[in-house]
Wavefront OBJ file of the C-alpha trace (Angstrom):
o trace
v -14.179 28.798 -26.448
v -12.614 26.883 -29.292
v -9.221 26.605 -30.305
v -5.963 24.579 -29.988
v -5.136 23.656 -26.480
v -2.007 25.694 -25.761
v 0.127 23.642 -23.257
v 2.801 25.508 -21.206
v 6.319 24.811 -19.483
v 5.842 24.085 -15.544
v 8.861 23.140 -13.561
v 8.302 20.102 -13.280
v 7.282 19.841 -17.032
v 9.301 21.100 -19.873
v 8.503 21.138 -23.563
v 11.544 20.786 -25.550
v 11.778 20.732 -29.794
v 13.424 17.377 -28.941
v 10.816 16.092 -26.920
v 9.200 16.218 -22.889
v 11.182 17.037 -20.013
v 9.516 16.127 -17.203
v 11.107 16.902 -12.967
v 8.668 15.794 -11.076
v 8.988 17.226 -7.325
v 9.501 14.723 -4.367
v 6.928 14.836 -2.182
v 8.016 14.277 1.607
v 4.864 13.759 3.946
v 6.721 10.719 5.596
v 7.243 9.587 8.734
v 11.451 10.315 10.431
v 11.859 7.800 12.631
v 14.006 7.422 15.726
v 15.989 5.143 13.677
v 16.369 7.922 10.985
v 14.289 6.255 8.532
v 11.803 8.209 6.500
v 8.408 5.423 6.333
v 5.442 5.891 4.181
v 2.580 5.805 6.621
v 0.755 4.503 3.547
v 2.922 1.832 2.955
v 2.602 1.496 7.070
v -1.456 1.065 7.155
v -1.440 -1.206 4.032
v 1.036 -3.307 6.396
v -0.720 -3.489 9.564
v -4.225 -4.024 7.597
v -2.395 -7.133 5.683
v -0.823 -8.606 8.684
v -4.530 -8.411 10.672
v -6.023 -10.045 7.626
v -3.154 -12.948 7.820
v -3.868 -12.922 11.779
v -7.594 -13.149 11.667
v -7.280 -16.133 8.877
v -4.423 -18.119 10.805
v -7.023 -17.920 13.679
v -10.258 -19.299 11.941
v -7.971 -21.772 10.544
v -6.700 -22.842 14.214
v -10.279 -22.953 15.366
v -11.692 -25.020 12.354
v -9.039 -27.774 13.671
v -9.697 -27.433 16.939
v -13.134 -28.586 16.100
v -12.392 -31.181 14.225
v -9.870 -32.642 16.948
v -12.860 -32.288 19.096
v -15.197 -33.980 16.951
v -12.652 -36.754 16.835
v -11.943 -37.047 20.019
v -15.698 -37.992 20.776
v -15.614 -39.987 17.804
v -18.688 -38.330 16.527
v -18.583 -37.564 12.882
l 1 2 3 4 5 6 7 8 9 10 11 12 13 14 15 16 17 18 19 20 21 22 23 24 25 26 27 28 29 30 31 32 33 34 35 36 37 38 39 40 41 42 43 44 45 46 47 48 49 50 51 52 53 54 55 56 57 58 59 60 61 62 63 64 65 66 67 68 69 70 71 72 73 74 75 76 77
């Protein structure tokens, strides 16, 4: 099949002689809190994986020193 590609109005996309319309539709697959507040459980994963990432580093960091106070301490370097 050859041919021009024909390209037709949507609602949420509008050709106009004047130029491109375009309504995009909101999509709400959030999360309504107690609180009221509509939370992107996207958003809410990305968190909780950067703030275990953070955690897990802090903690390697804490043990690193904890081995080097120990080394110290028996003044074996």
């Amino acid at each position: 099949m050859s041919g021009p590609l024909e390209i037709r109005s949507t609602r949420q996309l509008r050709f106009e002689p004047d130029g491109l319309q375009v309504k995009p539709s909101p999509r709400n697959e959030n999360i309504l809190f107690h609180d009221q507040n509509n939370r992107d459980l996207e958003r809410l994963m990305q968190d909780l994986a950067e703030n275990t990432m953070a955690h897990n580093a802090g903690i390697q960091l804490l043990a690193s020193e904890f081995d080097m106070l120990k080394l110290a301490i028996r003044e074996r370097i």
